[in-house]
Phi, psi and omega in degrees: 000305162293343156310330204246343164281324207273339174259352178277352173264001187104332208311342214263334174300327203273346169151357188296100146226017179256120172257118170271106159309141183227183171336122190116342202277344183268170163276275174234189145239121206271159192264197310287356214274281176122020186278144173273116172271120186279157157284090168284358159277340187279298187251085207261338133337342171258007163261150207246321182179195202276182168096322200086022183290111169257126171232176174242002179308281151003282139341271173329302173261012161255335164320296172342286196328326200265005146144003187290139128258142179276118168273145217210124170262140156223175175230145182285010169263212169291305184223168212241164201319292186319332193251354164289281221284294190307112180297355184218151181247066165287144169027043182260190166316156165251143174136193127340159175293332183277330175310325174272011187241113189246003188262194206273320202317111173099352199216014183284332190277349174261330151340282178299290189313316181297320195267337191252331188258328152330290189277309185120356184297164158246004204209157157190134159238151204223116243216143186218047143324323189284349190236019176238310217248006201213066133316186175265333184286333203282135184333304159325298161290336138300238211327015203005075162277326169212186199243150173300124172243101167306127198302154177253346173250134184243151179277315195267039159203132194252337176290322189273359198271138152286066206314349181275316176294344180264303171326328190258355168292324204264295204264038151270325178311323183300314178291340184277300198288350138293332165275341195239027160210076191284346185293336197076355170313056191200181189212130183237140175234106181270140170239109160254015170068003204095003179261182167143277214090023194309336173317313160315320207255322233262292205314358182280347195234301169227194183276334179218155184204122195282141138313337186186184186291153161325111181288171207225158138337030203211122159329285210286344152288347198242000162268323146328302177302302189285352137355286171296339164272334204299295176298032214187026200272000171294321186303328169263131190206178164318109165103016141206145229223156155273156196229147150249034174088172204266183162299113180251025149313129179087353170250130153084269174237012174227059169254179200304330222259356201228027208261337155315304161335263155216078185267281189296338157312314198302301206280334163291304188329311175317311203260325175286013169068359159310146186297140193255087159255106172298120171245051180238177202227096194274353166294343173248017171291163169249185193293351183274324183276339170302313183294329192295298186335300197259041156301084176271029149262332193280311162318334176290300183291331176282335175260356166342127184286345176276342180085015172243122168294140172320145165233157176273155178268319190198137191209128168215111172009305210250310196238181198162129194250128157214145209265165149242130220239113182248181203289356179245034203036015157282199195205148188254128160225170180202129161253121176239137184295111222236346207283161183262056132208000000 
């Protein structure tokens, strides 16, 4: 529904082409093979046969038809943000403790092959909770609900974090996503939040890298969010991007009632070269919010070909100036009002 929306409204025209799957799309992981079961109830295109045979093909190639590349989530631990974090378990995996370890750890080259050369993805994002949250202390692993990953990420200590180990986790996924995409057709996302040091790292490996903790619907998260970028445009350049989370156009404090609000989301996402992921539920825009979306002036400046994120000019509590240097030598500026009125 939303693919078919994003092209009946203009969006796919105006630069939209990636539908991205998040958190959630699994079932299981089947015994004894380790092969990934979709959630078919969900994805009802993906049932296949007996067995518990599931595909994404389908999905994928219809996506293709209508001119889309397709996304895809995991997480680079056991288990995924969603089976850490989420206080409750709807719609998390089902099954055994091995049934249930739905992340890369340990499965990445048969993963990746499943998902890119199999299935048909172009995009993945790799999420890295399984290798922060399942610690011997964290709740989860007292109720043995999942098996211990002693963390390789501590957020508040780049001393306690192992940063070699991770790094290197990440960049066996590149490598599995390079044998199974020798075209290089393809987008790896990383999200570590800003721990790591991936900044240092990460462009070497992949293509795009979260910044920061999830943004929520709330002005003052997404200028937080928008932060970890702001100031950081050495970190980015063509073919790898800084992310400060997707877009909460249409929600919350950037809902219709908010269209100042977010205009000015839309549009710093725009001057940092962050990836333009819509995260509404676009069967309820109304048509002022669609026009935001499919700004295809604005949408110009975030793919501007020279690749260069915005810097600030002048940074203050209340306004904050940033310039942008674009590929035909002119300059983008944006002024933003950061006071909550």
């Amino acid at each position: 529904a939303s693919a078919r929306l994003i092209v009946d409204k203009g969006l796919r025209e105006a630069g939209y082409r990636y539908i991205n799957i998040d958190d959630g799309w699994w079932l299981r992981r089947r015994q004894p093979d380790g092969r990934m079961v979709i959630r078919a109830d969900k994805f009802p295109s993906a049932k296949a046969g007996s067995n518990q045979q599931t595909s994404f093909r389908p999905l994928t190639d219809r996506l293709h038809a209508m001119g889309f590349k397709a996304g895809i989530y995991s997480d680079i631990g056991r288990n995924s943000c969603g089976q850490v974090y989420t206080p409750n378990f709807a719609n998390q995996p089902e099954g055994t403790i091995a049934e249930r370890e739905v992340g890369l750890y340990g499965h990445i080259d048969q993963d990746i092959a499943l998902y890119f050369r199999e299935w048909g993805f172009d995009y993945i994002k790799v999420d890295g909770c399984g290798i922060r949250g399942l610690g011997k202390d964290s709740e989860h692993v007292r109720k043995g609900d999942y098996r211990e990953l002693p963390p390789l990420i501590d957020m508040n200590s780049l001393a306690r974090t192992d940063i070699p180990a991770v790094r290197s986790l990440y960049e066996q996924v590149a490598t599995a996503l390079r044998r199974e995409n020798p075209d290089g057709d393809y987008l790896f996302s990383l999200c570590l939040w800003g721990s790591s040091d991936v900044r240092s790292w990460g462009k070497q490996i992949g293509n795009v890298s979260r910044t920061s903790d999830d943004i929520t619907a709330h002005w003052s998260r997404m200028l937080t969010n928008l932060d970890t970028s702001a100031t950081r445009a050495l970190y980015a350049h063509p073919h790898t991007w800084n992310d400060p989370d997707m877009l909460f156009v249409g929600s919350g404090e950037f809902d219709a009632n908010h269209i100042t609000e977010a205009r000015s989301h839309f549009a710093m996402w725009a001057m940092m070269n962050a990836p333009l992921l819509i995260g509404f539920d676009l069967r309820k825009a109304n048509a002022e919010q669609i026009a935001l979306l499919g700004n295809r002036a604005i949408i110009a400046l975030n793919q501007d070909a020279g690749g260069n994120q915005a810097v600030p000019a002048y940074l203050s509590d209340d306004v904050q100036i940033f310039v942008k240097s674009l590929a035909n030598g002119d300059k983008a500026v944006a002024i933003l009002n950061r006071a909550a009125a």
